[in-house]
Each structure stands twice: as structure tokens, then as C-alpha cells.
MARBA-3410 file (N, C-alpha, C, O; in Angstrom, 1 decimal):
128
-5.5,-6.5,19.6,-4.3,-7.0,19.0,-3.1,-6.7,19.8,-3.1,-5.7,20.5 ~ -2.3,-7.4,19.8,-0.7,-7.7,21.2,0.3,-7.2,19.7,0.4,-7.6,18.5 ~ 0.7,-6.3,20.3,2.1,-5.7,19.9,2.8,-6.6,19.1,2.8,-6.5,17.8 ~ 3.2,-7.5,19.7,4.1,-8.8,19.5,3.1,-9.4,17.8,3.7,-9.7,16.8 ~ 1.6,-9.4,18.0,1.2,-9.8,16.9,1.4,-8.9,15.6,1.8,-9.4,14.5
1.1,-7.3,15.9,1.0,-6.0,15.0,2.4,-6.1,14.3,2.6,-6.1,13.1 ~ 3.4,-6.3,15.2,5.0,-6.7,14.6,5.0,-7.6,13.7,5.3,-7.3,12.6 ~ 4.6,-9.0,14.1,4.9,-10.0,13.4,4.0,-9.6,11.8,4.5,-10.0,10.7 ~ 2.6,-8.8,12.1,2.0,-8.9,10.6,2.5,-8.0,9.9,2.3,-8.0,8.7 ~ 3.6,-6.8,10.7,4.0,-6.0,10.0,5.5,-6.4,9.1,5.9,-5.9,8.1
6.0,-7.5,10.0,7.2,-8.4,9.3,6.7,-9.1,8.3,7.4,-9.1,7.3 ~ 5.4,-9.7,8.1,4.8,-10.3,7.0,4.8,-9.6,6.0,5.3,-9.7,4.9 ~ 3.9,-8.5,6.4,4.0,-7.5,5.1,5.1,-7.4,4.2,5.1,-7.6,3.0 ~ 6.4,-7.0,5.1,7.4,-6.1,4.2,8.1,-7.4,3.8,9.0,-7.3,3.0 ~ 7.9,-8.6,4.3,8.4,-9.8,3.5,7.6,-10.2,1.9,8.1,-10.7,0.8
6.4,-9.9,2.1,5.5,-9.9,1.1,5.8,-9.2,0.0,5.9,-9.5,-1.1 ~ 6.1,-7.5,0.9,6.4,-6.6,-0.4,7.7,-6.8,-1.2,8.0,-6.6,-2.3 ~ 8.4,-7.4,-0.1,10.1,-7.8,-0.9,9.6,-8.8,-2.7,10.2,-8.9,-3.7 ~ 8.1,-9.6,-2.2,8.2,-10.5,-3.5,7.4,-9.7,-4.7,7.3,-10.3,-5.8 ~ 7.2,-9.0,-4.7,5.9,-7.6,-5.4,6.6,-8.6,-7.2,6.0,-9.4,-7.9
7.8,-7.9,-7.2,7.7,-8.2,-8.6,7.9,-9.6,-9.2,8.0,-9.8,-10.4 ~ 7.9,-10.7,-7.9,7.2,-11.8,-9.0,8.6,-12.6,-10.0,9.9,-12.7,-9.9 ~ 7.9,-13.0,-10.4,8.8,-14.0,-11.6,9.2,-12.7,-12.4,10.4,-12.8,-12.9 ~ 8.6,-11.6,-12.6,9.3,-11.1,-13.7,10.6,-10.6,-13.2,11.5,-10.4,-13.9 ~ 10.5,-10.6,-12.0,12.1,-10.1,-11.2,13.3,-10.6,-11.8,14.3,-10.0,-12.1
13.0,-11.9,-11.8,14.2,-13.1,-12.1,15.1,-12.5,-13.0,16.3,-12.4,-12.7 ~ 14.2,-12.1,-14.4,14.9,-11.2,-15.3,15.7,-9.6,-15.4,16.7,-9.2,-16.1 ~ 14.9,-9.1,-14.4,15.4,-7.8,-14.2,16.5,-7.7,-13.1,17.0,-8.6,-12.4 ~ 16.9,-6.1,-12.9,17.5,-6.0,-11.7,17.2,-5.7,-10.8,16.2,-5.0,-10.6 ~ 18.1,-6.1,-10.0,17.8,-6.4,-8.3,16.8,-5.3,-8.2,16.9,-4.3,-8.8
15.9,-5.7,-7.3,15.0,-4.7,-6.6,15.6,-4.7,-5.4,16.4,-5.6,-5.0 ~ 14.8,-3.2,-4.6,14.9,-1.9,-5.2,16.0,-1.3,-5.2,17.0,-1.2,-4.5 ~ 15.5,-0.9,-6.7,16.4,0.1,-7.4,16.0,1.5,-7.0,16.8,2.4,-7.3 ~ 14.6,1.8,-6.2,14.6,3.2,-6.2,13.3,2.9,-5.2,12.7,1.9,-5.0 ~ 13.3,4.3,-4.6,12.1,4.4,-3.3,10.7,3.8,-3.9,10.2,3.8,-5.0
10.5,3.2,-2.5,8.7,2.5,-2.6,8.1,3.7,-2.1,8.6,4.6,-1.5 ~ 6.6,3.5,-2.5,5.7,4.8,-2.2,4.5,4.0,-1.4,3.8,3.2,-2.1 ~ 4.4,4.0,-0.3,3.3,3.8,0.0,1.9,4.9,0.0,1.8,5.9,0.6 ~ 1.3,4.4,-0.6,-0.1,5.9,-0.8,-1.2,5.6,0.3,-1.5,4.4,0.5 ~ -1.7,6.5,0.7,-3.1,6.0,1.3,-4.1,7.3,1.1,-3.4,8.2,0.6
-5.3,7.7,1.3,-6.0,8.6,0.7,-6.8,9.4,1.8,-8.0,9.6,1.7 ~ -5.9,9.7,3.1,-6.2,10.3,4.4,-5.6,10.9,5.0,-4.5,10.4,5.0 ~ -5.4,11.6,5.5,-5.1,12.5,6.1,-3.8,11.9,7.0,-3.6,10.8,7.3 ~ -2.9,13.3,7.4,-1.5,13.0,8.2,-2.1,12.6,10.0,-3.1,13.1,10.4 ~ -1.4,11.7,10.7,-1.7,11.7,11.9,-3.5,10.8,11.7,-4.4,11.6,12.0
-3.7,10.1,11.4,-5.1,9.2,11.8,-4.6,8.0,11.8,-3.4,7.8,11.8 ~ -5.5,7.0,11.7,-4.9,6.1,12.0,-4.1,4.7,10.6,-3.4,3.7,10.8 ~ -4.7,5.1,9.6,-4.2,4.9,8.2,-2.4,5.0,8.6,-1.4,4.2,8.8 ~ -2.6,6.6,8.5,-1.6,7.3,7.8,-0.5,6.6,8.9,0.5,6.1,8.4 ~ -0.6,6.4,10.3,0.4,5.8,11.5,0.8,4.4,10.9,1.9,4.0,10.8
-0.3,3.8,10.7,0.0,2.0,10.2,0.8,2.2,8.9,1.6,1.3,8.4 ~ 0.6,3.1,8.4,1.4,2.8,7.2,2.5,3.7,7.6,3.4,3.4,6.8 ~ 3.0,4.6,8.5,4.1,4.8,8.3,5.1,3.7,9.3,6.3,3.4,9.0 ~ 4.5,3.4,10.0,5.2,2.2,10.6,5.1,1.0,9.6,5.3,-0.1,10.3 ~ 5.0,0.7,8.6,4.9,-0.3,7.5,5.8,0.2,6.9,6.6,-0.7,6.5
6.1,1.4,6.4,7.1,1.9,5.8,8.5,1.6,6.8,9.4,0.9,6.3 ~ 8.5,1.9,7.4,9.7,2.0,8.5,10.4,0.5,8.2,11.5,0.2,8.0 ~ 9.3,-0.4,8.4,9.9,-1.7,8.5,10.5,-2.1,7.2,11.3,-3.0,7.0 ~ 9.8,-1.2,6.4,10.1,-1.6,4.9,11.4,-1.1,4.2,11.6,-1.5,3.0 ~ 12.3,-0.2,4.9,12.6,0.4,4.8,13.9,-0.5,5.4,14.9,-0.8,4.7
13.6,-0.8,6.9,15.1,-1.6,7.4,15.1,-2.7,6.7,16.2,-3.1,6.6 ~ 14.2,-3.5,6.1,14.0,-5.3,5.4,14.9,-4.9,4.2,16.1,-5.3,3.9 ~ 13.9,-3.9,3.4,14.7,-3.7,2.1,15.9,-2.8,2.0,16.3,-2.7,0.9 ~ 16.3,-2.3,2.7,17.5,-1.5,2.5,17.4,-0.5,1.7,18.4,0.1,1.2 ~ 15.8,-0.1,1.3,15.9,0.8,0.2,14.7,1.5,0.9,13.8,0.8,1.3
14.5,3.1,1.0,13.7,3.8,1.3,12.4,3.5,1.2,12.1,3.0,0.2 ~ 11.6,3.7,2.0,10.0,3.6,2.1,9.4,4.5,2.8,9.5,4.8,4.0 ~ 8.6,5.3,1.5,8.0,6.2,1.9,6.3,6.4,1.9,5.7,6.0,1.0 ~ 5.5,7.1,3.2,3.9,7.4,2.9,3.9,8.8,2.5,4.6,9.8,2.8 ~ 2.8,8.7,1.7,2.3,10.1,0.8,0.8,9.9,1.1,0.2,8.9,0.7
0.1,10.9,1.9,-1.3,10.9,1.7,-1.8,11.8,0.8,-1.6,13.0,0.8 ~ -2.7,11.0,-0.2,-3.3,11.8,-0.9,-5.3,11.9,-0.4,-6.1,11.7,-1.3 ~ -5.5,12.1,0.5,-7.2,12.8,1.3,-7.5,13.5,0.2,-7.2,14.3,-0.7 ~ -8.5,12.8,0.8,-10.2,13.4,-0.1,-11.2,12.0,-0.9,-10.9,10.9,-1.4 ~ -12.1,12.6,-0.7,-13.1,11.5,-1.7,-13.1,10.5,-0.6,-12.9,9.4,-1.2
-13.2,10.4,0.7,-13.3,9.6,1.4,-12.1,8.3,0.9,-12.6,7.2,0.8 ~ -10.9,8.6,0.7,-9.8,8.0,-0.1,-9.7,7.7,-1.3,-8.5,7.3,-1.6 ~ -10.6,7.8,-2.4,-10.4,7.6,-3.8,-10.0,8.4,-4.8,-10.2,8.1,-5.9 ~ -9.3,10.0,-4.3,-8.1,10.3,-4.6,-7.0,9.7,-4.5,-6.2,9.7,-5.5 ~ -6.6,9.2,-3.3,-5.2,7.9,-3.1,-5.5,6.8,-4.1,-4.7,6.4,-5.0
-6.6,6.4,-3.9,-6.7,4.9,-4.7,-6.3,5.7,-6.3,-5.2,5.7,-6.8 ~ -7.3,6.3,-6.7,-7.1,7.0,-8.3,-5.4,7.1,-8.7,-4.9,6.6,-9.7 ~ -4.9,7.7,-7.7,-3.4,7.9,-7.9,-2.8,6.9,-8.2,-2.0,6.9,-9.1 ~ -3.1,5.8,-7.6,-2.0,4.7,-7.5,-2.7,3.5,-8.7,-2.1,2.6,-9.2 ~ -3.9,4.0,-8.8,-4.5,3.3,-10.3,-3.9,3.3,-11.5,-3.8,2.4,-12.4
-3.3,4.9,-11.5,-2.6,5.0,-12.5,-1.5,5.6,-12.8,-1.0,6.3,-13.6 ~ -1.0,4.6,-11.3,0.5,4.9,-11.6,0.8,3.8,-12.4,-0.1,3.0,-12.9 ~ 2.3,3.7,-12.6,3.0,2.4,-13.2,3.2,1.3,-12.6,4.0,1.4,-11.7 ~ 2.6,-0.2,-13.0,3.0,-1.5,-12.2,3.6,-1.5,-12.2,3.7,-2.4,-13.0 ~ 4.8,-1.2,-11.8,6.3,-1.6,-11.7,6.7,-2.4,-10.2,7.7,-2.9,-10.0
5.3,-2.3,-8.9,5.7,-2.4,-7.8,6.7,-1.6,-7.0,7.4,-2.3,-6.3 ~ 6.9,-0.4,-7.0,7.4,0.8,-6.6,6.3,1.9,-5.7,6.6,2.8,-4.9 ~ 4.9,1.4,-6.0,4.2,1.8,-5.3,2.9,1.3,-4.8,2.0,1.0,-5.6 ~ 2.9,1.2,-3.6,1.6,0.9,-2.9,0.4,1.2,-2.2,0.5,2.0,-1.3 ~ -0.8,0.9,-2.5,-2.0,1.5,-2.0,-2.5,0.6,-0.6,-2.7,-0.6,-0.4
-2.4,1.8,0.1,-2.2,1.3,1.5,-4.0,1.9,1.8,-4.3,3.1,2.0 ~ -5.0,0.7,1.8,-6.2,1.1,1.4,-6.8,1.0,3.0,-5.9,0.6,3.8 ~ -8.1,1.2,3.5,-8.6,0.9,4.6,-10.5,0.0,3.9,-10.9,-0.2,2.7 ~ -11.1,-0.2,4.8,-11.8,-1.2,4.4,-12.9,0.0,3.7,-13.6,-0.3,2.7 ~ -13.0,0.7,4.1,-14.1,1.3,2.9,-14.0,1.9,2.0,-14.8,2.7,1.7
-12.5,1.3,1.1,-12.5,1.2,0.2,-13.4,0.5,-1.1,-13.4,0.7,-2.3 ~ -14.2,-0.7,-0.1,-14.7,-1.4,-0.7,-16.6,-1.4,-1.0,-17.5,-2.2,-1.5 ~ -16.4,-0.1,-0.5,-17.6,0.5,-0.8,-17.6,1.5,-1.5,-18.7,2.0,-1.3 ~ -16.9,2.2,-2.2,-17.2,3.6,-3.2,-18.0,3.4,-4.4,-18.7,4.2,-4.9 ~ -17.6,1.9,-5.0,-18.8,1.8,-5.9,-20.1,2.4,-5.7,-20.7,3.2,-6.4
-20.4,1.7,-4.1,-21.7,2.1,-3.8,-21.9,3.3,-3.7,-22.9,3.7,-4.2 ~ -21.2,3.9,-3.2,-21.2,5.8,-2.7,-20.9,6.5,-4.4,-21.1,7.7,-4.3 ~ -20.6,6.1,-5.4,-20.0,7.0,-6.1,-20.9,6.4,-7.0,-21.3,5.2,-6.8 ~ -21.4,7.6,-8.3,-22.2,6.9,-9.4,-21.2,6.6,-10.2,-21.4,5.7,-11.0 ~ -19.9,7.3,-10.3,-18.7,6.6,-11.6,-17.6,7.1,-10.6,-17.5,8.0,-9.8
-16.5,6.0,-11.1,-15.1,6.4,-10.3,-14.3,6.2,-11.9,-14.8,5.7,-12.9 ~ -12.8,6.7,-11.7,-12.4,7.3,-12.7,-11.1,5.4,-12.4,-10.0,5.6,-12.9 ~ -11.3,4.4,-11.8,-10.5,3.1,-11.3,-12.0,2.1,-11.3,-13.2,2.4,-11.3 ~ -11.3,1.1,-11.3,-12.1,-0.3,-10.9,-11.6,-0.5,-9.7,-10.4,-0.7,-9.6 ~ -12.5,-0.4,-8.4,-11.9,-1.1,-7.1,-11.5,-2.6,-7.4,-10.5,-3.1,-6.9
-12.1,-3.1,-8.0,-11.5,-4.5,-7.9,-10.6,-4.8,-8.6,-9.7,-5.6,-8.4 ~ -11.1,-3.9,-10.0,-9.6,-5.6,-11.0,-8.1,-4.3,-11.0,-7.0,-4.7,-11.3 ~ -8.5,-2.7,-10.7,-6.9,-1.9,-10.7,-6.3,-2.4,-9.1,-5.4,-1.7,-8.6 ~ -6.5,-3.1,-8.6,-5.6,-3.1,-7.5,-5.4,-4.8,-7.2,-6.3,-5.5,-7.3 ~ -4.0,-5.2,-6.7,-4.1,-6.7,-6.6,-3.4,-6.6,-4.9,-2.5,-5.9,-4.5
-4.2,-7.5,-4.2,-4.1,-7.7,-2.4,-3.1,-8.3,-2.4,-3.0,-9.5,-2.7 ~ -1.8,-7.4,-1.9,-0.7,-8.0,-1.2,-0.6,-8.2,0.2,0.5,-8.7,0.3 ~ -0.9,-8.2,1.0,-1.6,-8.5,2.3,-2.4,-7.5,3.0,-2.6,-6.3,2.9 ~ -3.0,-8.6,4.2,-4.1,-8.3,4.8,-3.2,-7.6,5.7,-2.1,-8.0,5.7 ~ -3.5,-6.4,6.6,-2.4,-6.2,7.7,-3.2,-6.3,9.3,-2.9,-7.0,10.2
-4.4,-4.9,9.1,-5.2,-5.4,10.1,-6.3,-6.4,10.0,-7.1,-6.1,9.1 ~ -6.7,-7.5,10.5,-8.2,-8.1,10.4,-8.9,-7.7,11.1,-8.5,-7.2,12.2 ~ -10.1,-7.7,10.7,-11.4,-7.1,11.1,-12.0,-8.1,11.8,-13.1,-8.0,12.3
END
């Protein structure tokens, strides 16, 4: 992947996240009103935790409002995921997931989230 692409999908993104809340925005006020959280569930310094802090960064100059990563590691990430399961939809906070996420079903006999229906895909960033 070319620099020049990694930028552009990282401008997509934080254009994306500018739309998070949707029609219900219309009603409310201006977003944001207060720091975005991006979560991921790995460790500082890999390669998660780098993409998302440069996702933050951009997100950060687009919106004019803080953006921040918090890793929460362990469980092969489904401590992050769990966190952000039950946080508040408000769109304030993001699960900044990696692809094997989409396997813990299989790895876990019960998780305390639904991989599929607690999280909704606001963009793809790296393709596989």
C-alpha cells in the first residue's frame, strides 16, 4: 500500500467518522461536543495501536475536537471490543478492531458482546 493511498483511506475514515451520528444529529448539537475515544484491544507500539493513532491524529485536525487511542489488551482484543460494547452509542467512541476479531466466537465458548449485531462498520481502513 503507497503512502499517498494509506492517507487518502485515512481522510476517508475521519470523513466518515465526522457522519457517526446520522440523522439524529440534525436534531442535536453540533458534534463534537467532547473527545472521541478510539479503543482497540492491543497493546502500545504494534501495529493496531500506530494505525489508530494516526487515525486519531487526522481526526483530530478534520474535527477540531480531540481524538484520542486507549488500548485496552488482552483476550486476544475482546477486552477492547467488551469495553466499547458497552459503552454509550452516542458515537463518542470507536472500536478500532483488527480482522480477528471476527473469529472469537470460534475461540471463546461465551463472550460477554455479540461480534456482529454490538458493533456497526464505519469503515474498512486496511484491505486484506
Amino acid at each position: 500500500m503507497t503512502r499517498r493511498r494509506f492517507i487518502r483511506d485515512l481522510a476517508t475514515l475521519a470523513g466518515a467518522a465526522a457522519t457517526l451520528p446520522g440523522a439524529r444529529a440534525l436534531a442535536q448539537d453540533a458534534r463534537p461536543a467532547k473527545p472521541v475515544r478510539l479503543i482497540h484491544g492491543f497493546t502500545a507500539g504494534g501495529a493496531v495501536d500506530i494505525q489508530a493513532r494516526l487515525l486519531a491524529q487526522q481526526l483530530t485536525e478534520r474535527l477540531g475536537q480531540t481524538a484520542y487511542v486507549e488500548g485496552k489488551p488482552g483476550a486476544g482484543g475482546t477486552l477492547g471490543a467488551n469495553f466499547v460494547a458497552k459503552a454509550p452509542p452516542d458515537g463518542y467512541t470507536l472500536f478500532f478492531m483488527a480482522s480477528g476479531h471476527s473469529a472469537a466466537p470460534g475461540l471463546y465458548k461465551s463472550l460477554p458482546f455479540d461480534p456482529a449485531g454490538d458493533f456497526t462498520l464505519v469503515h474498512k481502513l486496511v484491505p486484506m
